[in-house]
C-alpha positions as YAML, in Angstrom:
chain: A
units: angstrom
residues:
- id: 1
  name: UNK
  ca: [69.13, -35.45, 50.66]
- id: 2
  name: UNK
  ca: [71.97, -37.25, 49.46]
- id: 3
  name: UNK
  ca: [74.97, -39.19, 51.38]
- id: 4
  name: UNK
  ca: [77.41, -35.66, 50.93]
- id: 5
  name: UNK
  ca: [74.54, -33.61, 52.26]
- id: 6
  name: UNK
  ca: [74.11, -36.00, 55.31]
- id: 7
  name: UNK
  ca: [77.47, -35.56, 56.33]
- id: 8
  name: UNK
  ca: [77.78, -32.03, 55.89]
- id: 9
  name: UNK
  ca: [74.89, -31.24, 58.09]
- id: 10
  name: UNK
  ca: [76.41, -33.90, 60.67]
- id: 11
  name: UNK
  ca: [79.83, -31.70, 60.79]
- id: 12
  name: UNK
  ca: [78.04, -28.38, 61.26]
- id: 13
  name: UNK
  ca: [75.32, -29.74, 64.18]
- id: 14
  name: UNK
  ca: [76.70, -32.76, 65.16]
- id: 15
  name: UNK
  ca: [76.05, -37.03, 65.41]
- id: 16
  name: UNK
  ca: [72.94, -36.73, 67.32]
- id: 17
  name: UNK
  ca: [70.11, -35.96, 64.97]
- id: 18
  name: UNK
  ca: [67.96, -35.74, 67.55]
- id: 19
  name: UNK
  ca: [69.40, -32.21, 68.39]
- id: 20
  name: UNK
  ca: [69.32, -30.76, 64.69]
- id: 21
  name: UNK
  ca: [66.91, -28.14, 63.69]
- id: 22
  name: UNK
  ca: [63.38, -29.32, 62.59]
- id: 23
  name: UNK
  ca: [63.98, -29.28, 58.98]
- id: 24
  name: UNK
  ca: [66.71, -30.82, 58.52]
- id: 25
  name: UNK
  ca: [65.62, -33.22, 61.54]
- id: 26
  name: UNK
  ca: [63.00, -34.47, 59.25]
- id: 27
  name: UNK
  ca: [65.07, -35.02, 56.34]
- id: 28
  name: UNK
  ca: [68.30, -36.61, 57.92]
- id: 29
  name: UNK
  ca: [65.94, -38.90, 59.62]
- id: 30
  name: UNK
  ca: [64.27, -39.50, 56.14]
- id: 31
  name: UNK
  ca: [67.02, -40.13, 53.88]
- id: 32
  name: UNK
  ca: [68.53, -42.61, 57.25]
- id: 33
  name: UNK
  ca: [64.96, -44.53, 56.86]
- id: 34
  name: UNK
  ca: [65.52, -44.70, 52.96]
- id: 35
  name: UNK
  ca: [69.16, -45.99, 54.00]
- id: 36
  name: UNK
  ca: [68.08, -48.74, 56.38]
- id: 37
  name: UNK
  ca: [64.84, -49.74, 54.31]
- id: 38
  name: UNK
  ca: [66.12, -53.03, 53.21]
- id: 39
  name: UNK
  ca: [67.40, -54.18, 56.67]
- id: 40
  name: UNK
  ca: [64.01, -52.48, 58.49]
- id: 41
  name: UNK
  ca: [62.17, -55.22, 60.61]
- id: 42
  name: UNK
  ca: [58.57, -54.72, 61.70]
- id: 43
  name: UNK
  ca: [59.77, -52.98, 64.98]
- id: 44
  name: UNK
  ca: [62.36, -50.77, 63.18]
- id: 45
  name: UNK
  ca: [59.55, -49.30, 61.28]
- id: 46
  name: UNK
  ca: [57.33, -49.23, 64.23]
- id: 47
  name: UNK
  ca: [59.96, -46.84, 65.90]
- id: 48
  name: UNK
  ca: [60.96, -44.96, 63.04]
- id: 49
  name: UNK
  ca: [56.89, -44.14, 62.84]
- id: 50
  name: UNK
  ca: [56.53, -42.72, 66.84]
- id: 51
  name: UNK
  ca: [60.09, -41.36, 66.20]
- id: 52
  name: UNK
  ca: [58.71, -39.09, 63.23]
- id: 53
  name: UNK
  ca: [56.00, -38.23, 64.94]
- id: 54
  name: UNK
  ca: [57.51, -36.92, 68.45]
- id: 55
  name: UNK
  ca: [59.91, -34.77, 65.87]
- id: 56
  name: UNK
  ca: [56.81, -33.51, 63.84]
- id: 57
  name: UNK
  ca: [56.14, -29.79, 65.14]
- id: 58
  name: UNK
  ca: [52.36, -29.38, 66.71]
- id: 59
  name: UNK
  ca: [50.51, -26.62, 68.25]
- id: 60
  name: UNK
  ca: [49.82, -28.03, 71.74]
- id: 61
  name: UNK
  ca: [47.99, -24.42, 72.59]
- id: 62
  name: UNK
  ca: [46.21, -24.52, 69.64]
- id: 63
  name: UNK
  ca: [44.92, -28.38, 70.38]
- id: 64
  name: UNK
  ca: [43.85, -27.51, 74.35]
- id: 65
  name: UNK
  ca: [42.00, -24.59, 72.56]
- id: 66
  name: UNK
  ca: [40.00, -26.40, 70.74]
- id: 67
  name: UNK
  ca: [38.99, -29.16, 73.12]
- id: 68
  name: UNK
  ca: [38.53, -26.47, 75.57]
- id: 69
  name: UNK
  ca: [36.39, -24.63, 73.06]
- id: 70
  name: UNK
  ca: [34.35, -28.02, 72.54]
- id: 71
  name: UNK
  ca: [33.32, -28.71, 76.51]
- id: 72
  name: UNK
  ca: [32.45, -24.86, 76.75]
- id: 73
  name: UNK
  ca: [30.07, -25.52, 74.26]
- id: 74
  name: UNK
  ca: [26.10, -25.02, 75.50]
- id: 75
  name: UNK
  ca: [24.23, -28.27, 75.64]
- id: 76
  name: UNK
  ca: [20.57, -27.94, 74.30]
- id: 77
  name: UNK
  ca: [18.33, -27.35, 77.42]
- id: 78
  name: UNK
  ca: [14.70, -29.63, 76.84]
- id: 79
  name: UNK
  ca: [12.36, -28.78, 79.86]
- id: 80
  name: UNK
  ca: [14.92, -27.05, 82.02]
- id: 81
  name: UNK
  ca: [17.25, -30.78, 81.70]
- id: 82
  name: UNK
  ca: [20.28, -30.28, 79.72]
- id: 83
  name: UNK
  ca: [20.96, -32.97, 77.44]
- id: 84
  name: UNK
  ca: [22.62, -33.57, 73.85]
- id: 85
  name: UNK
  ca: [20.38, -35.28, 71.50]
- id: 86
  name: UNK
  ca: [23.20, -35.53, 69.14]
- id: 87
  name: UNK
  ca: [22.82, -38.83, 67.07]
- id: 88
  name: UNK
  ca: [19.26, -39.39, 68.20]
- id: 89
  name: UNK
  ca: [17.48, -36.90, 67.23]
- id: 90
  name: UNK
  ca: [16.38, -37.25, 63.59]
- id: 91
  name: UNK
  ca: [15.33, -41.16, 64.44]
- id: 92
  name: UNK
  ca: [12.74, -39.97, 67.88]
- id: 93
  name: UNK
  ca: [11.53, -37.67, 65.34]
- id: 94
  name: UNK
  ca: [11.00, -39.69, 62.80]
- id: 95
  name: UNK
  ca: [9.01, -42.14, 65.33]
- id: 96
  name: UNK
  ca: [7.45, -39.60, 67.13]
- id: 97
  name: UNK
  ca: [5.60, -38.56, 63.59]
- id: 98
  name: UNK
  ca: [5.24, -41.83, 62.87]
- id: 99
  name: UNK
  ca: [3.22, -42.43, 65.81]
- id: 100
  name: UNK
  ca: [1.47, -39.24, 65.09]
- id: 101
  name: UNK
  ca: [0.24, -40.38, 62.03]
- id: 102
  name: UNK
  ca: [-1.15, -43.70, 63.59]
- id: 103
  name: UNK
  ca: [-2.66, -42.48, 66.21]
- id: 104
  name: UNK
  ca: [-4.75, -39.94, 64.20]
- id: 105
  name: UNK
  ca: [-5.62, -42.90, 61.23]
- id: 106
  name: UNK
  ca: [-7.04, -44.85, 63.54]
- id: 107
  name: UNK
  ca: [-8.56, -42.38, 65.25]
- id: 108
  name: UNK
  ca: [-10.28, -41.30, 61.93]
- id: 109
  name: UNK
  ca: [-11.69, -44.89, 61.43]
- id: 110
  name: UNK
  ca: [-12.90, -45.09, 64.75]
- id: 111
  name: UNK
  ca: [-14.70, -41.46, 63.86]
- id: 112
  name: UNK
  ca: [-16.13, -42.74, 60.69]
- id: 113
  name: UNK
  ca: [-17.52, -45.76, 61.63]
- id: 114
  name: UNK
  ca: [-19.79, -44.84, 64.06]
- id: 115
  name: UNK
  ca: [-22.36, -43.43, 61.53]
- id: 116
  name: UNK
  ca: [-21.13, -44.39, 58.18]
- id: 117
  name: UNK
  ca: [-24.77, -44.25, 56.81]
- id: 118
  name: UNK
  ca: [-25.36, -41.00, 57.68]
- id: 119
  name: UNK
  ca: [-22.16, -39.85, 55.85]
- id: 120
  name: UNK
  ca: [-22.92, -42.44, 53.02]
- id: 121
  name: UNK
  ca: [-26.05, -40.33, 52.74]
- id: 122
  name: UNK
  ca: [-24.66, -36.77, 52.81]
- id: 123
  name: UNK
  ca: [-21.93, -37.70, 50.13]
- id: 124
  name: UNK
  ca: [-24.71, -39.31, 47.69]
- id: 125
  name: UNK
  ca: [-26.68, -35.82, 48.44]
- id: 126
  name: UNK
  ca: [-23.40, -33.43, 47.93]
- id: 127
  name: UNK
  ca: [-22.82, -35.95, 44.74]
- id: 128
  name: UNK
  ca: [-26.38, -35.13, 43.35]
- id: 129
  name: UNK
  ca: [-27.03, -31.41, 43.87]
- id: 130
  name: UNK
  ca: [-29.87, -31.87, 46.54]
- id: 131
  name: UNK
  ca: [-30.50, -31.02, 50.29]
- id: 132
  name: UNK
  ca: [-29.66, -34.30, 52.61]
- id: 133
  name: UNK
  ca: [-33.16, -33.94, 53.71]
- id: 134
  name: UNK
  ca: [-34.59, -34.42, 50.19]
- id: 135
  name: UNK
  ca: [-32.43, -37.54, 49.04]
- id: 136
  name: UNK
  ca: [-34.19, -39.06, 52.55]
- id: 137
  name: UNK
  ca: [-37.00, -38.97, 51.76]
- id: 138
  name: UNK
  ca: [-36.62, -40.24, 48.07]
- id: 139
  name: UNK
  ca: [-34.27, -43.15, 50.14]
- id: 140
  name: UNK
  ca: [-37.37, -43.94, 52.20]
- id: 141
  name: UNK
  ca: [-39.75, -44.41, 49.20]
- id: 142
  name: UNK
  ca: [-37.17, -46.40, 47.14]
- id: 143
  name: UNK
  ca: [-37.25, -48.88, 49.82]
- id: 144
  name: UNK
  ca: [-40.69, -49.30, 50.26]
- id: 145
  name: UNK
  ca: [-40.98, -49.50, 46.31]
- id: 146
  name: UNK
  ca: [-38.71, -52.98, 46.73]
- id: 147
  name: UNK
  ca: [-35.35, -51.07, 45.77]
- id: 148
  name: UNK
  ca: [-36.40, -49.32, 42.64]
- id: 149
  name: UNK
  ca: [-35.97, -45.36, 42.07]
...
């Protein structure tokens, strides 16, 4: 928009801007920003801003739709309680397994160790081909024999 076109559209709606249609709202009060940009303090731009945007068409109906649409949303139910995990929810996983994990190595060491000879025995017996009952007995012998099969 140019100076001519300015005045123009000021004859055919009038001074106040304010009043014009939306279109050429927005342009008149663009090309009067370009005009004043030199002179344009800190608060002159501050005003021109929440100026703009009272004059910028929205869709009100549209916006309380959506928020509405948002709180109508179910919340996920967990034991009858309704409550949004949201952010949370990947990290009390993530520690929940992790104390899953911990709980069942140490109660696998606590299993093992309890007879670790036994097992020591059944593994060498599995290793070799033989019944456990066998590889006792040539155990027993190899001890009395001072450690030598």
């Amino acid at each position: 928009m140019n100076r001519g076109e300015f005045e123009g559209l000021k004859l055919r709606f009038g001074n106040d801007v304010a009043s014009w249609p939306a279109p050429f709202r927005r342009e008149a009060l663009s090309f009067l920003a370009l005009a004043r940009h030199d002179a344009s303090s800190e608060d002159e731009r501050l005003d021109r801003l929440v100026l703009e945007a009272t004059v910028a068409p929205t869709d009100e109906r549209g916006l309380a739709r959506n928020v509405m649409a948002k709180i109508a949303q179910p919340k996920r139910r967990t034991f009858g309680i309704a409550i949004d995990f949201g952010s949370w929810s990947m990290p009390a996983t993530a520690a929940s397994m992790a104390l899953a994990v911990t709980v069942s190595a140490v109660g696998g060491y606590v299993a093992a160790g309890v007879e670790t000879e036994i097992s020591d025995n059944a593994l060498l017996a599995f290793a070799v081909g033989v019944p456990p009952s066998e590889l006792a007995e040539s155990i027993t012998v190899t001890r009395s024999n001072g450690g030598r099969l």
